[in-house]
Every structure is written in structure tokens, then in C-alpha cells.
N, CA, C and O of each residue as an XYZ file, in Angstrom:
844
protein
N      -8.449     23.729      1.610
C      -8.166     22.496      2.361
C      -8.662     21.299      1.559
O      -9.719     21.154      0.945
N      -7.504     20.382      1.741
C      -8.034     19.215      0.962
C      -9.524     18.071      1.595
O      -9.744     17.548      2.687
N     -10.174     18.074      0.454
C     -11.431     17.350      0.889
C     -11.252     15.704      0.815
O     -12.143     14.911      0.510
N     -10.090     15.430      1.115
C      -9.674     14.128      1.894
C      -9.730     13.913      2.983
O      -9.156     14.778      3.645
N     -10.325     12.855      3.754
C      -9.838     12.161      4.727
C      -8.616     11.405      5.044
O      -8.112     10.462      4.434
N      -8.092     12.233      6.532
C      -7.227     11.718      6.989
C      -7.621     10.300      7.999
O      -8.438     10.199      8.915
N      -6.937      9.570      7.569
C      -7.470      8.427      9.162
C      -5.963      8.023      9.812
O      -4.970      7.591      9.226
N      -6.163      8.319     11.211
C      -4.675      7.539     11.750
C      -4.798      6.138     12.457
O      -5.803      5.427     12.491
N      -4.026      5.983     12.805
C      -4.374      4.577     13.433
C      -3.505      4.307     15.282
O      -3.199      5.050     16.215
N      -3.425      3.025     15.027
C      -3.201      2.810     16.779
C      -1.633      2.222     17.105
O      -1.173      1.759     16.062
N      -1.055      2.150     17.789
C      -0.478      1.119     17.960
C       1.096      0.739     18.659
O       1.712      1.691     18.179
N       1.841      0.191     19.241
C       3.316      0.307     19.620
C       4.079     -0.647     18.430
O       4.582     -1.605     19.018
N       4.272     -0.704     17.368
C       4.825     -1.272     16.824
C       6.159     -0.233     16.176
O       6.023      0.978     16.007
N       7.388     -0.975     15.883
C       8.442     -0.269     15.541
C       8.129     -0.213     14.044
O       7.260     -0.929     13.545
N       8.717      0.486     13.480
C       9.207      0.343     11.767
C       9.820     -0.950     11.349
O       9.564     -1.604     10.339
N      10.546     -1.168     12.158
C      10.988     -2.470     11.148
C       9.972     -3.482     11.216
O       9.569     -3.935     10.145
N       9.429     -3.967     12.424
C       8.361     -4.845     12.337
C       7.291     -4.650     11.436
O       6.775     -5.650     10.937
N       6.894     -3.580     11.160
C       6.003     -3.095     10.282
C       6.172     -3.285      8.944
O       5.131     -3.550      8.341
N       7.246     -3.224      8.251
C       7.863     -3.472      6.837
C       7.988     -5.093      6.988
O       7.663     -5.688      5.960
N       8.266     -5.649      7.726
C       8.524     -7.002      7.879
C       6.683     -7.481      8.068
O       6.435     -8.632      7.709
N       5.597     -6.723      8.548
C       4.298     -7.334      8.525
C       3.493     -6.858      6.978
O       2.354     -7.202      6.665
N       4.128     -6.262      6.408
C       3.991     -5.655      4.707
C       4.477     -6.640      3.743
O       4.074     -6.629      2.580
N       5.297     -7.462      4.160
C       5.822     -8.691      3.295
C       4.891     -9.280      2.758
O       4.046     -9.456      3.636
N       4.481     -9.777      1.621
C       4.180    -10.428      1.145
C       3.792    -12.169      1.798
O       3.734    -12.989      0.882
N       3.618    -12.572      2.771
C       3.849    -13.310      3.263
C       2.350    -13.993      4.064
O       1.223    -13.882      3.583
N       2.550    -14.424      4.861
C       1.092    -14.880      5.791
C       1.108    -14.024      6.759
O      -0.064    -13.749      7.019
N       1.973    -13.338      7.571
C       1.113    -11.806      7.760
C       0.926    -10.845      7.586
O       1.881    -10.080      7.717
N      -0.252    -10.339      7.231
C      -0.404     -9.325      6.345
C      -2.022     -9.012      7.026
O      -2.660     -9.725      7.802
N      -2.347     -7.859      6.501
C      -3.751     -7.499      6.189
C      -5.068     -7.977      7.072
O      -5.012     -8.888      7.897
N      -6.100     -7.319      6.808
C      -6.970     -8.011      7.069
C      -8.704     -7.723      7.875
O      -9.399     -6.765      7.536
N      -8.985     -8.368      8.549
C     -10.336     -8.497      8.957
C     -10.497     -7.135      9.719
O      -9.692     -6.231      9.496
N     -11.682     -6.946     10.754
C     -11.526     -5.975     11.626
C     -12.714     -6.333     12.270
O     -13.472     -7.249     11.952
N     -12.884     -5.080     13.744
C     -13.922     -5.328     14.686
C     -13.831     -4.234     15.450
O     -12.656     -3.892     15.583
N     -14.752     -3.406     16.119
C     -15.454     -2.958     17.274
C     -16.416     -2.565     16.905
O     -16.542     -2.394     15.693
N     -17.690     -2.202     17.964
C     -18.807     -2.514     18.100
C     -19.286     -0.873     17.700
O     -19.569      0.071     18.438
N     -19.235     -1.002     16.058
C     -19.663      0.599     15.858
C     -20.323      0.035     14.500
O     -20.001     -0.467     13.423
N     -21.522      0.462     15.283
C     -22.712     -0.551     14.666
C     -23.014      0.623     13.034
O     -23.314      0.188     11.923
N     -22.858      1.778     13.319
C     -23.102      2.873     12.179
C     -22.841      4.311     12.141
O     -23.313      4.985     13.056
N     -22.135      4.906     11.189
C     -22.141      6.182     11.536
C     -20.999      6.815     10.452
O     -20.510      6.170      9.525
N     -20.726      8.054     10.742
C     -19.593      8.765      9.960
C     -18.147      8.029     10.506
O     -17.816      7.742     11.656
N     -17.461      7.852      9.281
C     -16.345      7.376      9.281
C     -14.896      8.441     10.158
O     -14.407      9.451      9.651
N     -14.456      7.804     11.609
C     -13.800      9.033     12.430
C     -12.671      9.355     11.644
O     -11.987      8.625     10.927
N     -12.584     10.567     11.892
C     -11.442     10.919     11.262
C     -10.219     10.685     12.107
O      -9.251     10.016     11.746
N     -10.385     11.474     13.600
C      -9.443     11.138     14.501
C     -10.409     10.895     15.941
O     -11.502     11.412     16.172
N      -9.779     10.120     16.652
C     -10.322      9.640     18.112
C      -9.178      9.256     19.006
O      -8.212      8.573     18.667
N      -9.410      9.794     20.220
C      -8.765      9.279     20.977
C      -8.474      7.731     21.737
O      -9.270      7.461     22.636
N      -7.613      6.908     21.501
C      -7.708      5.257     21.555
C      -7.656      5.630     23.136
O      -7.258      6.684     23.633
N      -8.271      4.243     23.924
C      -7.776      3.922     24.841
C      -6.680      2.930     24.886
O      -6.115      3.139     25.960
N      -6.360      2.404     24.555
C      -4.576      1.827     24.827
C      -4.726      0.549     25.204
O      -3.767     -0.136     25.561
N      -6.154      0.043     25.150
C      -6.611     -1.551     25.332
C      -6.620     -2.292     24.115
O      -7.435     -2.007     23.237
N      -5.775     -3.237     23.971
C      -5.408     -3.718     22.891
C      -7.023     -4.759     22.729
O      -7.394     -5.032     23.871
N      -8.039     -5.385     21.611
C      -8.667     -6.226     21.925
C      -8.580     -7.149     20.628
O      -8.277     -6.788     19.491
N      -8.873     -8.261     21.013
C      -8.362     -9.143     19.525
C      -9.978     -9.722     18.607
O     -10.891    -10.179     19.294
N     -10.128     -9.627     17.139
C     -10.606     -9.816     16.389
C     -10.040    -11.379     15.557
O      -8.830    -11.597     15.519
N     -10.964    -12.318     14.969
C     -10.785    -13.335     14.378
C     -11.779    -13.693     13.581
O     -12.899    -13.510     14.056
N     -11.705    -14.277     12.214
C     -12.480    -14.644     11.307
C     -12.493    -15.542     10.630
O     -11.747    -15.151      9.732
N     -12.924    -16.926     10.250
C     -12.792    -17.959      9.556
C     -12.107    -17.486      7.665
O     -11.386    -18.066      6.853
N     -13.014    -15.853      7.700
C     -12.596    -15.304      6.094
C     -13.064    -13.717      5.868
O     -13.900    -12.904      6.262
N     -12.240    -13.815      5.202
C     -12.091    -11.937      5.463
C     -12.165    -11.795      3.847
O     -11.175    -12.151      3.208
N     -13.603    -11.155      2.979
C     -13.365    -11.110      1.692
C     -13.352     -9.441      1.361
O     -14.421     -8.991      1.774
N     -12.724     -8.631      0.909
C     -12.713     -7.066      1.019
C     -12.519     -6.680     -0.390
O     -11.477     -7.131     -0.866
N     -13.399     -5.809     -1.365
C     -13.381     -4.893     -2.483
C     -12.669     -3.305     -2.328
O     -13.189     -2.395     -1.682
N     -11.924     -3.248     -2.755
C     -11.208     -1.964     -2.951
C     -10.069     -1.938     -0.971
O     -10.719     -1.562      0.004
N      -8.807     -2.282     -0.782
C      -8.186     -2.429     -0.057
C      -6.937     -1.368     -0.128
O      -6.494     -0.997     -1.214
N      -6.368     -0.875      1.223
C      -5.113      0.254      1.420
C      -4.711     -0.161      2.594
O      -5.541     -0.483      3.445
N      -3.124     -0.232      2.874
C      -2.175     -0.283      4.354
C      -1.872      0.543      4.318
O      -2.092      1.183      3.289
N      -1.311      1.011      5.154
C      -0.039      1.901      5.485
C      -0.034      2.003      7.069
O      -0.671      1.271      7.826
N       0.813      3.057      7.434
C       1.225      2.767      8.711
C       0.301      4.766      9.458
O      -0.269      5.505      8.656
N       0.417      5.112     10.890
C       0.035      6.227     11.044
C       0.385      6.130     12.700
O       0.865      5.128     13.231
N       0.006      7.504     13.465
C       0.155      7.347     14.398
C      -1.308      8.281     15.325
O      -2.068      9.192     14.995
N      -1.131      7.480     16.527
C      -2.932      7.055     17.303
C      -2.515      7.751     18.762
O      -1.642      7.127     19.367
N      -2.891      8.656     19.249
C      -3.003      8.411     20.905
C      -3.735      8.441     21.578
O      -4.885      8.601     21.167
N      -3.497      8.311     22.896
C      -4.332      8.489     24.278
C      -4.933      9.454     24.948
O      -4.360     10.537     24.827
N      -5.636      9.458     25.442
C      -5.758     10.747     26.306
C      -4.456     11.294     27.229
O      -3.502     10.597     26.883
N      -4.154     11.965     27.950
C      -3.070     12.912     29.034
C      -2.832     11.994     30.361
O      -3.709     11.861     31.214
N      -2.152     11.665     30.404
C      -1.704     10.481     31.609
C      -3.107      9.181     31.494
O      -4.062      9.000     32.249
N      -2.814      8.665     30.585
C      -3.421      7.086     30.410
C      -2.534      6.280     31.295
O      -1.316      6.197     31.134
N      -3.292      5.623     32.348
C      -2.991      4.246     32.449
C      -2.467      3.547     31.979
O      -1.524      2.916     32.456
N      -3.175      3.394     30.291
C      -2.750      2.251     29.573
C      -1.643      2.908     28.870
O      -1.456      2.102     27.959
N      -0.816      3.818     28.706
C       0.275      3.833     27.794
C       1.308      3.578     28.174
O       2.141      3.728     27.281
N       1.940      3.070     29.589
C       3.004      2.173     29.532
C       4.068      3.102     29.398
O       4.157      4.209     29.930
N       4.987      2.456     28.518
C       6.034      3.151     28.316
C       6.135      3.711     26.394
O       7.181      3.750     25.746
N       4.798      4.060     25.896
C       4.510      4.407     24.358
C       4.680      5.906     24.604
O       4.403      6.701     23.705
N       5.184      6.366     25.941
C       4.115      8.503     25.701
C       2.740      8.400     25.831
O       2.294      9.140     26.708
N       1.952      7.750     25.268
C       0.956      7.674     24.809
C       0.559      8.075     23.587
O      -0.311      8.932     23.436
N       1.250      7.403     22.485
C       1.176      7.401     21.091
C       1.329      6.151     20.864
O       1.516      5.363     21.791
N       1.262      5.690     19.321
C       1.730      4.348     18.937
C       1.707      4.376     17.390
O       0.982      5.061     16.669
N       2.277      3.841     17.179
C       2.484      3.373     15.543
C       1.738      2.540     15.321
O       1.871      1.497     15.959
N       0.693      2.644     14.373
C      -0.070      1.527     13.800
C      -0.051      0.834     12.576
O       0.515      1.602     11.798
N      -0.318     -0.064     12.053
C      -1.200     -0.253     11.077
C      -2.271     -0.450     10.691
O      -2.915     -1.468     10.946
N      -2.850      0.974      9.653
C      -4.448      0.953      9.133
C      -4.335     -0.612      7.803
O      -3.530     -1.052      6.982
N      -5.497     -0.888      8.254
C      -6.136     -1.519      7.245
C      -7.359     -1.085      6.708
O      -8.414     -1.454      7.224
N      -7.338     -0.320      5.699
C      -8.837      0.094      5.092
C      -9.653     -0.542      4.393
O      -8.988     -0.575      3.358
N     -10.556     -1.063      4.155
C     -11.337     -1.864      3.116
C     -12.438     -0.868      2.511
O     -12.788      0.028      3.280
N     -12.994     -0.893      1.330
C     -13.819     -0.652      0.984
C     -15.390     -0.595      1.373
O     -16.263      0.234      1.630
N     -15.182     -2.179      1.241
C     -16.643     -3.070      1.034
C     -16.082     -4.382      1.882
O     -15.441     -5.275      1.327
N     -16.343     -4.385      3.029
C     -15.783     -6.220      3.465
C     -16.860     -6.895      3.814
O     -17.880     -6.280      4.123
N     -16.828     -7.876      3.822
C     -17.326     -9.648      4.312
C     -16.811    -10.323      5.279
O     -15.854    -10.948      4.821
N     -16.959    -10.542      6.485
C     -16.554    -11.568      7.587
C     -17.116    -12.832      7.882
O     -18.329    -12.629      7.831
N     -17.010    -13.497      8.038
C     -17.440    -14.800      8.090
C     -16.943    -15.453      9.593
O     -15.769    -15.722      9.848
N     -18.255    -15.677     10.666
C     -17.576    -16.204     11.839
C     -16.934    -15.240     12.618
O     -16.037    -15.672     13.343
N     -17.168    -14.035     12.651
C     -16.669    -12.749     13.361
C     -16.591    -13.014     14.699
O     -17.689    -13.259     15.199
N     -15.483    -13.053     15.587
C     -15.209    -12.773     16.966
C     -14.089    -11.812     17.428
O     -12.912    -11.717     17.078
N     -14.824    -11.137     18.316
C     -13.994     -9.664     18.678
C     -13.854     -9.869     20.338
O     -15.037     -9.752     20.657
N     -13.294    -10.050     21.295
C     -13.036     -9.779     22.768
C     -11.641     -9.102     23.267
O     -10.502     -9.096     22.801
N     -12.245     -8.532     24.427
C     -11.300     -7.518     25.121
C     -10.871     -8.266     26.298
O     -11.649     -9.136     26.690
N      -9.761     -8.089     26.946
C      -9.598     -8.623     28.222
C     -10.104     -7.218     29.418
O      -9.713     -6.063     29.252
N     -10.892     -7.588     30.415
C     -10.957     -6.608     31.115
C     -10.650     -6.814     33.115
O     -11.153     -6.343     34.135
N      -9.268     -8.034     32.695
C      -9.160     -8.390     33.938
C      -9.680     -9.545     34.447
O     -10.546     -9.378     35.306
N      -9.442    -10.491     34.206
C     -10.582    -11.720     35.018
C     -11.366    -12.291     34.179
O     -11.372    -13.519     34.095
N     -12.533    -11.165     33.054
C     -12.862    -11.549     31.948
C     -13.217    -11.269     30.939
O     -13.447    -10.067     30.809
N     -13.404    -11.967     29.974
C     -13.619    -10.880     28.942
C     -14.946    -10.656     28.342
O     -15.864    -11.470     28.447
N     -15.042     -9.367     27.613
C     -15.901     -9.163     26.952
C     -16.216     -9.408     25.756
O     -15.569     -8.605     25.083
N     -16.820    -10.034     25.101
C     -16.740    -10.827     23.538
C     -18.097    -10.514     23.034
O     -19.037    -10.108     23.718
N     -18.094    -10.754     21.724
C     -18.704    -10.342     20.552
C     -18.734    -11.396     19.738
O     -17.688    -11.882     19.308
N     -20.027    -11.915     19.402
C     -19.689    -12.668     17.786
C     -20.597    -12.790     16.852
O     -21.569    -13.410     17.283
N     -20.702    -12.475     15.778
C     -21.620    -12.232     14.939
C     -21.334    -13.296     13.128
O     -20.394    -13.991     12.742
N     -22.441    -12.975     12.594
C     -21.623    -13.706     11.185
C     -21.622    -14.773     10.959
O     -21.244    -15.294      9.911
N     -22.034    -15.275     11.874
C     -21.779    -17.291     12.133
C     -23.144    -17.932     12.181
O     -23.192    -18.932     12.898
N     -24.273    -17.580     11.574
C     -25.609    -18.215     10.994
C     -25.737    -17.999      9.612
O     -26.769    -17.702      9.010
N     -24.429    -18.198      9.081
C     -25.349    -18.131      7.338
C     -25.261    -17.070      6.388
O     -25.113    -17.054      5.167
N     -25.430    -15.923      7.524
C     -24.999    -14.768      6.617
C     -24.102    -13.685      7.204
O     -24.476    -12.995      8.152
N     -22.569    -13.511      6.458
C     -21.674    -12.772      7.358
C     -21.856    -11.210      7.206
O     -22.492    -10.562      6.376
N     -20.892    -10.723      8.555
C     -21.173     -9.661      9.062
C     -20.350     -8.614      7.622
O     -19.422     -9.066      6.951
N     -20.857     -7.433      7.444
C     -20.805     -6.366      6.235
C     -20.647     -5.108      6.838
O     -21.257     -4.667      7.812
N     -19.586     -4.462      6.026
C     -19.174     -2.938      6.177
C     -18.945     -2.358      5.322
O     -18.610     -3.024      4.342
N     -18.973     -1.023      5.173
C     -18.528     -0.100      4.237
C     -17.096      0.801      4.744
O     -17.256      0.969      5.953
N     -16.177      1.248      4.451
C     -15.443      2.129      4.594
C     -15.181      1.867      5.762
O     -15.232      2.773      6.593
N     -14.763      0.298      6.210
C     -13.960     -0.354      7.201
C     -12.517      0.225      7.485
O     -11.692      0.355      6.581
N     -12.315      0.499      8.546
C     -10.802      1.200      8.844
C     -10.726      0.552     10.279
O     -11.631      0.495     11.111
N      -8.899     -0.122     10.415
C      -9.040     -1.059     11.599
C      -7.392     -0.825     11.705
O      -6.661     -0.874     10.716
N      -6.858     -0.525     13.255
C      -5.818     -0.231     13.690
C      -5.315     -1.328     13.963
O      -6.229     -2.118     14.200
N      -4.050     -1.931     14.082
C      -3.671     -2.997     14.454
C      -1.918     -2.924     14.872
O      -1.248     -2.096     14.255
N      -1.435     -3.538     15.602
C       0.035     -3.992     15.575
C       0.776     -5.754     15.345
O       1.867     -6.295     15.525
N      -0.605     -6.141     14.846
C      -0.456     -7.040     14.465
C      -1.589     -8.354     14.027
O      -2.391     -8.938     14.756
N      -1.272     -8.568     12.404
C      -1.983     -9.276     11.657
C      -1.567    -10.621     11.332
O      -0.394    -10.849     11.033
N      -2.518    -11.601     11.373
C      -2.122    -13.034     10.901
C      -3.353    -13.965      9.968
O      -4.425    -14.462     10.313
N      -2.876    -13.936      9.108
C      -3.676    -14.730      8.259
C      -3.260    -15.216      6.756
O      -2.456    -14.418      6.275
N      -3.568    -16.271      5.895
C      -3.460    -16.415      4.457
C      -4.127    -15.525      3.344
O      -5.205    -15.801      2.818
N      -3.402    -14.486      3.064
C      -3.992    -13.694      2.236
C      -3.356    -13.762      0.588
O      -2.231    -13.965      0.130
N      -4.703    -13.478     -0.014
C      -4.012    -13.067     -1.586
C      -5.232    -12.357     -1.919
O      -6.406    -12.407     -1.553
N      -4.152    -11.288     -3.212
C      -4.821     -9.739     -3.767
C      -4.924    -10.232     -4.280
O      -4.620    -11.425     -4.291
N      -5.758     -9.192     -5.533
C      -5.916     -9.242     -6.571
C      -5.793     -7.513     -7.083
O      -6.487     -6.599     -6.636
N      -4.743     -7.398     -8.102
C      -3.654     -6.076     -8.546
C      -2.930     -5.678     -7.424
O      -2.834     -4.451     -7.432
N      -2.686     -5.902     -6.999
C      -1.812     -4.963     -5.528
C      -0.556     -4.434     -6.110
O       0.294     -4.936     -6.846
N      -0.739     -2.877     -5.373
C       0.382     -2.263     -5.874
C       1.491     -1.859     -4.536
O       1.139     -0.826     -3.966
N       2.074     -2.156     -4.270
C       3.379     -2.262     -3.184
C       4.120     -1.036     -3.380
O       4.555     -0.690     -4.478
N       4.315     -0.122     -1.885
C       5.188      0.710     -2.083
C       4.828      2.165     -2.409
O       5.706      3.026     -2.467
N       3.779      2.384     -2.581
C       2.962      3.636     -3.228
C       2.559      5.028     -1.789
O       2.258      4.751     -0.628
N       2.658      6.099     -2.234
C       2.572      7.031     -1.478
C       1.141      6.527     -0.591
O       0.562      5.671     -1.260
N       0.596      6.744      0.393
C      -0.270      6.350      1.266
C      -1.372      7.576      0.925
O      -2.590      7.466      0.787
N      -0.609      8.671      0.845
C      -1.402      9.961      0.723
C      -1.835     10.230     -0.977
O      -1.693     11.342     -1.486
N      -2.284      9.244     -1.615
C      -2.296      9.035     -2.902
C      -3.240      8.496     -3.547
O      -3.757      8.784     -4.626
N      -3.586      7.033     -2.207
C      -4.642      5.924     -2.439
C      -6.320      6.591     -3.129
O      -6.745      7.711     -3.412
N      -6.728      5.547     -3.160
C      -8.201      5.463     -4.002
C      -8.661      4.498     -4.363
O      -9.054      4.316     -5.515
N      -8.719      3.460     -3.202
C      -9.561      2.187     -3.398
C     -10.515      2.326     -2.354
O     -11.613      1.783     -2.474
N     -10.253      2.929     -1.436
C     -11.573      3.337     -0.273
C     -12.156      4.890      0.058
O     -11.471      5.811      0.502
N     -13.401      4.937     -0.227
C     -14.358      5.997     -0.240
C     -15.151      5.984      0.759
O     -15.571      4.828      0.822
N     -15.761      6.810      1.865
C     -16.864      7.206      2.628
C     -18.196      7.220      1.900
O     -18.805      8.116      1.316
N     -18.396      6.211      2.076
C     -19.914      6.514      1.238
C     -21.236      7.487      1.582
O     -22.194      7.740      0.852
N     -20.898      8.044      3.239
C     -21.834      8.714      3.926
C     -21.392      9.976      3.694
O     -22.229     10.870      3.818
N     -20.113     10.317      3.342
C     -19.515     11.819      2.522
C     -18.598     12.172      1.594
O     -17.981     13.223      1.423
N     -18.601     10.755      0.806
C     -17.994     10.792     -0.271
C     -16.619     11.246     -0.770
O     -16.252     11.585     -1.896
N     -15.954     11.154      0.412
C     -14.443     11.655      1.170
C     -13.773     10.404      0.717
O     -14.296      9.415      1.229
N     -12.581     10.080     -0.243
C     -11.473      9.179     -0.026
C     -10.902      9.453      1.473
O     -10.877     10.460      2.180
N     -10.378      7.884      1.676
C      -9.743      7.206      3.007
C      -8.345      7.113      2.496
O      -7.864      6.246      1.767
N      -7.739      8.256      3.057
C      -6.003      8.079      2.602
C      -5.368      8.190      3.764
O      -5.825      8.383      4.890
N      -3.715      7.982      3.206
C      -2.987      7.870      4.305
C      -2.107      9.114      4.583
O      -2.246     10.072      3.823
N      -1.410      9.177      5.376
C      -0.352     10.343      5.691
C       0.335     10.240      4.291
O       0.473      9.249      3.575
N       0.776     11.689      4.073
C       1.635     11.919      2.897
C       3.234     11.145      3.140
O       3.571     10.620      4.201
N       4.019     11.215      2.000
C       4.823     10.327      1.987
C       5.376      9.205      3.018
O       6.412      8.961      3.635
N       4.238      8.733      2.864
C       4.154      7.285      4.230
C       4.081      5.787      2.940
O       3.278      5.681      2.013
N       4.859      5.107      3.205
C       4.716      3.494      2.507
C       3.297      3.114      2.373
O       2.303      3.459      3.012
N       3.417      2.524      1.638
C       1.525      2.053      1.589
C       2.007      0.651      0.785
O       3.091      0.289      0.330
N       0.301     -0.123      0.848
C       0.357     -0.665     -0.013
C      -1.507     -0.572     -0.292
O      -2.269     -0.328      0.644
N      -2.058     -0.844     -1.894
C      -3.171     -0.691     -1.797
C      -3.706     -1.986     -2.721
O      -2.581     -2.354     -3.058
N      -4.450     -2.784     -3.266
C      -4.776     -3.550     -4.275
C      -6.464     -3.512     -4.707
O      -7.075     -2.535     -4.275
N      -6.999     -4.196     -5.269
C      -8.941     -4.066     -5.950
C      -8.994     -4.953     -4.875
O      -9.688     -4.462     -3.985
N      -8.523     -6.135     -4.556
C      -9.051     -6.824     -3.271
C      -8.207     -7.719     -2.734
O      -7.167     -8.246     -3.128
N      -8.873     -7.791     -1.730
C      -8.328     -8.837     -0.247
C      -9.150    -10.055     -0.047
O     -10.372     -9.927      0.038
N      -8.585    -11.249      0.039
C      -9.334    -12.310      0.321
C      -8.046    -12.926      1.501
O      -6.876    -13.069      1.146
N      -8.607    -13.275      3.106
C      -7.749    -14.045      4.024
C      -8.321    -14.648      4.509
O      -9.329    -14.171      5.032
N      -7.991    -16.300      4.660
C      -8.418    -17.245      5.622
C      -7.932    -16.979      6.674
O      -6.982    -16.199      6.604
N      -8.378    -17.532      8.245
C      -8.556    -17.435      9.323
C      -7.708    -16.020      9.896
O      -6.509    -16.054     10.171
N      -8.302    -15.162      9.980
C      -7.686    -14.148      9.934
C      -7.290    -13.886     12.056
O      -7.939    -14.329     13.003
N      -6.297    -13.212     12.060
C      -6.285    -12.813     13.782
C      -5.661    -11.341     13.424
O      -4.862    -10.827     12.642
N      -6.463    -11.024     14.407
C      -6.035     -8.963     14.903
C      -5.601     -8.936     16.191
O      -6.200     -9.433     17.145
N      -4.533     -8.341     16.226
C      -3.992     -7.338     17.815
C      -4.826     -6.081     17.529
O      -4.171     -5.257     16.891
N      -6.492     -5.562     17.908
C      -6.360     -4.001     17.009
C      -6.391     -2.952     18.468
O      -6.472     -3.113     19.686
N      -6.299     -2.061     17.712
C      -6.697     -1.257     18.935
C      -7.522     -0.112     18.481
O      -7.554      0.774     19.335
N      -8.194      0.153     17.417
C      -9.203      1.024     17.058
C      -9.577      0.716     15.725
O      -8.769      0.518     14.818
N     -11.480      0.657     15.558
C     -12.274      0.242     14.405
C     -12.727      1.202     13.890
O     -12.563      2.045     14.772
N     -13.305      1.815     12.874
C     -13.981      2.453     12.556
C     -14.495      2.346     10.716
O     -13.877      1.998      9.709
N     -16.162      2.921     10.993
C     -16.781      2.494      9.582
C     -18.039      3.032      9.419
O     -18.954      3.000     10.242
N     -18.045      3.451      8.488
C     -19.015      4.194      7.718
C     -20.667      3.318      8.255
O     -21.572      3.811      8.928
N     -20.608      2.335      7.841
C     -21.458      1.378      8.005
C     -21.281     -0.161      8.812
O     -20.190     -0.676      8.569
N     -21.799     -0.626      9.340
C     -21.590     -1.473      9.981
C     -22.771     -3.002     10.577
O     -23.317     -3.123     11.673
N     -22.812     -3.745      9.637
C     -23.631     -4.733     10.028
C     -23.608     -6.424     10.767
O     -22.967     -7.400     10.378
N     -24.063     -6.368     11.332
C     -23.845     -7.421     12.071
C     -24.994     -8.306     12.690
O     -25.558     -8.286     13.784
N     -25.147     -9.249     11.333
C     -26.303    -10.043     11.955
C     -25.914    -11.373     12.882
O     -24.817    -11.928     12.831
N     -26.828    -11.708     13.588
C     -26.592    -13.071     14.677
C     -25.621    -12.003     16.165
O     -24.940    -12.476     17.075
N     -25.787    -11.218     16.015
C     -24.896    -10.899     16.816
C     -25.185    -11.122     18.395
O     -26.319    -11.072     18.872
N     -24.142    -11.346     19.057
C     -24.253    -12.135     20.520
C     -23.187    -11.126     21.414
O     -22.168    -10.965     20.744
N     -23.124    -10.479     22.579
C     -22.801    -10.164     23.314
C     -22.308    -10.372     25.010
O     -22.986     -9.864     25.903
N     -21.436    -10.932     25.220
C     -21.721    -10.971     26.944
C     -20.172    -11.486     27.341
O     -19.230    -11.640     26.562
N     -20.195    -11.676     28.593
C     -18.687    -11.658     29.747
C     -18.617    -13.548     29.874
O     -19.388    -14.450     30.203
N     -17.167    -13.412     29.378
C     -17.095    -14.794     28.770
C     -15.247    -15.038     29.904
O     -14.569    -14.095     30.313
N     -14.985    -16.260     30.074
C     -14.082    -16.767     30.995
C     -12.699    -17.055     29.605
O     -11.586    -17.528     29.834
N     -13.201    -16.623     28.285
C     -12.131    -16.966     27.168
C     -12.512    -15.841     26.297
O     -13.539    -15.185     26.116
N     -11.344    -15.854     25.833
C     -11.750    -14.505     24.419
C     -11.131    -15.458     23.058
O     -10.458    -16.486     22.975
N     -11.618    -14.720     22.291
C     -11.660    -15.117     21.170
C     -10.284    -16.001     20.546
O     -10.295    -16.425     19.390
């Protein structure tokens, strides 16, 4: 058995939207968030189907991979609507990232729950960042990016807690580059996960606005 990691991701997005959020363009890529302060990088988890949104003044990331995967629910979710309870996502993996101004909130009806960290001086840090999304917005530019490449192939992101590459499903689109730099970044995500996870200034509590 291969001593790769698989990671899937979250999400209701179609294929075409997905190739159309791979463009080269202002949306693309990017930041990430939930409150997983440290630990082994999941391989698979069950999402709950609550979409919550992430935002960042700057998103700086060493060693970066997309591609697309698929995430589900538990057995009669609530939240899956009319998905089955699956979804098409897009992973964003980072290496090594930097956030700057980190805000993460959920809606939970009435209000939300928010998060913000990163915003005294010194921003919030991860290792072997992996972040589900159906949708990314921000000004990004690589540096080498290679477009188009098997997903199940990558090698810009490593587990540093087991030394496992972070790849994608076999012949799945990818894209991977040495790095990611995005101003004001916004996430639709619906599942975080990371090796490591730091977050100084961090603030917690039930807020009448989300992020």
C-alpha cells in the first residue's frame, strides 16, 4: 500500500464551475480556517454540510496543490439538501502558510460563531494546511505553477508529523506551484485540516455578523 496520503475534500460544486475557479484569474486558491488548533493531518472525516466562511487581509503559502475530490456526510444529514450527501470540492493544500487578519464564522441561525486571530502583529501559522472549499476569492500570484498535472502525482506538501506527501485522487486535474501569495482572500469552506496549527491573539465568541 502506498505510503501516501489521501485527502478529500468538501463541497456542491459542479465541474464546470470548478475549471472555471482554476483559471488563472482572481478566483483562485487560497487562505483557510477551522479551529484545529494541532494534530495529525485527517485523512478522511466526515463533514457536516455547514458551509462556514474564512477571510484574510493575506494569505502567504510555501509549497502549494489544487485539485478537486469528493467529501460526505453522515446517513440522513439534515444538511445535505439535495447533494446525497456528498459534494465536490476544492482542496487547497499549502505547505507552510501565513495569514494575516484571520476571520473564520459559521452561521448557526440567528448568530454566528466567529473566530479571529492574526491581527496583533504576528499572523496566524500552519503546517500541512488542507482546506475544502466551493468557493474562492482573492488576488493571487505563484511563483512556478504548473497547471494541469495529475493530482495523484503532487509534492509540494508533506505531513511533517508523518512524513506522508498530501496528494490528490489519481487522474484528477490539479494544479500545484513553490508558492501562493493572495490579497484579501474569502472562503465558502466546508472542512480544515492541519498538521499544525497556530493562532496567536486569538478571540472567540457569538457575534450578530460573521466575517
Amino acid at each position: 500500500m502506498s505510503t501516501e496520503e489521501r485527502v478529500p475534500a468538501a463541497g456542491g460544486v459542479r465541474w464546470k464551475r470548478f475549471g472555471g475557479m482554476l483559471a488563472l484569474t482572481g478566483v483562485v486558491t487560497g487562505g483557510m480556517i477551522a479551529l484545529t488548533a494541532s494534530g495529525v493531518l485527517a485523512a478522511n472525516f466526515s463533514i457536516s454540510g455547514m458551509p462556514f466562511t474564512v477571510t484574510a487581509t493575506n494569505l502567504h503559502g510555501d509549497g502549494f496543490e489544487q485539485y478537486a475530490t469528493l467529501d460526505s456526510m453522515i446517513d440522513n444529514s439534515p444538511n445535505a439538501g439535495d447533494t446525497g450527501g456528498q459534494m465536490v470540492l476544492i482542496v487547497s493544500a499549502i505547505n507552510q502558510a501565513q495569514l494575516t487578519n484571520l476571520c473564520q464564522s459559521v452561521s448557526l441561525g440567528g448568530a454566528f460563531l466567529k473566530i479571529t486571530a492574526g491581527d496583533n502583529g504576528t499572523p496566524v501559522s500552519a503546517k500541512a494546511l488542507v482546506v475544502d472549499s466551493d468557493q474562492i476569492n482573492g488576488n493571487a500570484d505563484f511563483t512556478n505553477i504548473e497547471v494541469g498535472g495529475d493530482a495523484g502525482t503532487f509534492d509540494k506538501v508533506k505531513n511533517p508529523n508523518t512524513g506522508q506527501q498530501v496528494v490528490g485522487p489519481d487522474y484528477v486535474f490539479g494544479q500545484q506551484a513553490d508558492a501562493v501569495q493572495i490579497k484579501n482572500l474569502w472562503q465558502n469552506n466546508y472542512a480544515t485540516t492541519a498538521a499544525k496549527f497556530t493562532l496567536p491573539h486569538l478571540r472567540m465568541s457569538f457575534s450578530t455578523t460573521g466575517c
